[in-house]
C-alpha positions as a Python dict, from the first residue, in 0.01 Angstrom:
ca = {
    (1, 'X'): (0, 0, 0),
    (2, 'X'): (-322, -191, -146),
    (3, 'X'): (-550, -53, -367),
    (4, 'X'): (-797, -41, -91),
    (5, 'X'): (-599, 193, 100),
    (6, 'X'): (-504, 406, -213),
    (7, 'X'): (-872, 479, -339),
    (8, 'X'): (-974, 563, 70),
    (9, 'X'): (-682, 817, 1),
    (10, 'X'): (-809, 930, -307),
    (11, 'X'): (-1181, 936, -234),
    (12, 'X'): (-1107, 1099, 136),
    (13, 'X'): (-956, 1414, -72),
    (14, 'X'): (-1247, 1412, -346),
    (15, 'X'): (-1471, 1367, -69),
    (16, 'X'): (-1361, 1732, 62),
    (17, 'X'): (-1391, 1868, -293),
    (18, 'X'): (-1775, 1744, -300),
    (19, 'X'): (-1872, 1806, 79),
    (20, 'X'): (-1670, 2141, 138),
    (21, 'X'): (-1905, 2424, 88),
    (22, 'X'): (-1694, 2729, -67),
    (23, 'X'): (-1393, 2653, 101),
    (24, 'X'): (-1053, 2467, 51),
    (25, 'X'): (-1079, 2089, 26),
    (26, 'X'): (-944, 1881, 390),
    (27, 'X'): (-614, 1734, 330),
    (28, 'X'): (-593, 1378, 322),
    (29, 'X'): (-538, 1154, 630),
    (30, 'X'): (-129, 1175, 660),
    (31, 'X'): (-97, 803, 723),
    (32, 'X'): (-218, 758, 365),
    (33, 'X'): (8, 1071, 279),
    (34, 'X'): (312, 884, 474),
    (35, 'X'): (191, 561, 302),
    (36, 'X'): (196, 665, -81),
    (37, 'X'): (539, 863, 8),
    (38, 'X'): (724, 562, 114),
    (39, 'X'): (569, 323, -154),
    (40, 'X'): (693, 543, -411),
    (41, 'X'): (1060, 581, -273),
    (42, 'X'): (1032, 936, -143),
    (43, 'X'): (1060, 857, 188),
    (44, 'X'): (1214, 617, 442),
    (45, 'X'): (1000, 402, 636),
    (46, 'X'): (1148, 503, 889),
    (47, 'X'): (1162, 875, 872),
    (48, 'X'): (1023, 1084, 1123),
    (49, 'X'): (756, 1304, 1083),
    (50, 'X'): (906, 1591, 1040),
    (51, 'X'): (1013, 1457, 755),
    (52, 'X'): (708, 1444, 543),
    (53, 'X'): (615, 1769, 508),
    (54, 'X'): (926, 1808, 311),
    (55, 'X'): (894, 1485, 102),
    (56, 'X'): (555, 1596, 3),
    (57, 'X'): (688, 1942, -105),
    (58, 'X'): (993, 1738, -318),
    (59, 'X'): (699, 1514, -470),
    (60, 'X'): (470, 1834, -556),
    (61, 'X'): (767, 1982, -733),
    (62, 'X'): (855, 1701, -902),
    (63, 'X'): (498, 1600, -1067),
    (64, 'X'): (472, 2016, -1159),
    (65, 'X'): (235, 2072, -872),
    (66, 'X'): (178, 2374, -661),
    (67, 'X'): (450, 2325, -373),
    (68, 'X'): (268, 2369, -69),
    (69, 'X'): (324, 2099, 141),
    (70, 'X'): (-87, 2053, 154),
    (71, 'X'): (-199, 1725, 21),
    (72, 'X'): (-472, 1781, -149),
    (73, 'X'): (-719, 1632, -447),
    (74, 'X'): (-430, 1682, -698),
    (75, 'X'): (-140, 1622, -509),
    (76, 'X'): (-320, 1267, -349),
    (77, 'X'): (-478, 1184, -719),
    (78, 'X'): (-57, 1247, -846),
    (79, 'X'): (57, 1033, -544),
    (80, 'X'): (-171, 747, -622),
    (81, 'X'): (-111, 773, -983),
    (82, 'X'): (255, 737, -870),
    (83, 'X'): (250, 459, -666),
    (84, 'X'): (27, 223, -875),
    (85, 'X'): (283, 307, -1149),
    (86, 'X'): (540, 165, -871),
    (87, 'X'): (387, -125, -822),
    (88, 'X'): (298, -201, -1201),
    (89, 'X'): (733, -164, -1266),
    (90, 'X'): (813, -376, -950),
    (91, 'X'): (524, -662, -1084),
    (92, 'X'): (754, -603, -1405),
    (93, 'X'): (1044, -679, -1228),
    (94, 'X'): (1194, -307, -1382),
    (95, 'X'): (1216, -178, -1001),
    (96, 'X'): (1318, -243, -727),
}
């Protein structure tokens, strides 16, 4: 995933936070969701939907989120912070 499409992920969610008047902020778009998940190993390229829901809820748990299958500001800002960590040990050559 580029760096463009991580900070549209990012700023889509903080967008919510800003714009949403009293309520809960929109999830992100679940392309960018699907996106971050694969580049960080949790999921298969291939998987099928139905699989994501349940990859996000084994990320959440994993970064000590709330585990509610909702990606939200946090859970997208942990996902990004995730996968440019990724990429930074696969530039290293320490991934694969």
């Amino acid at each position: 995933m580029s760096v463009r499409r991580t900070l549209h992920a990012v700023g889509a969610a903080l967008a919510g936070t800003v714009t949403a008047s009293g309520a809960e902020a929109p999830p992100a778009d679940p392309r960018e969701v699907r996106a971050l998940l694969v580049e960080i190993g949790i999921l298969r390229p291939d998987a099928f939907e139905a699989e994501v829901p349940r990859a996000l809820r084994r990320f959440q748990d994993r970064a000590g989120l709330l585990v509610d299958g909702v990606a939200g500001p946090r859970t997208v800002q942990a996902l990004a912070r995730s996968a440019r960590e990724a990429r930074h040990l696969r530039a290293l050559g320490v991934a694969a």
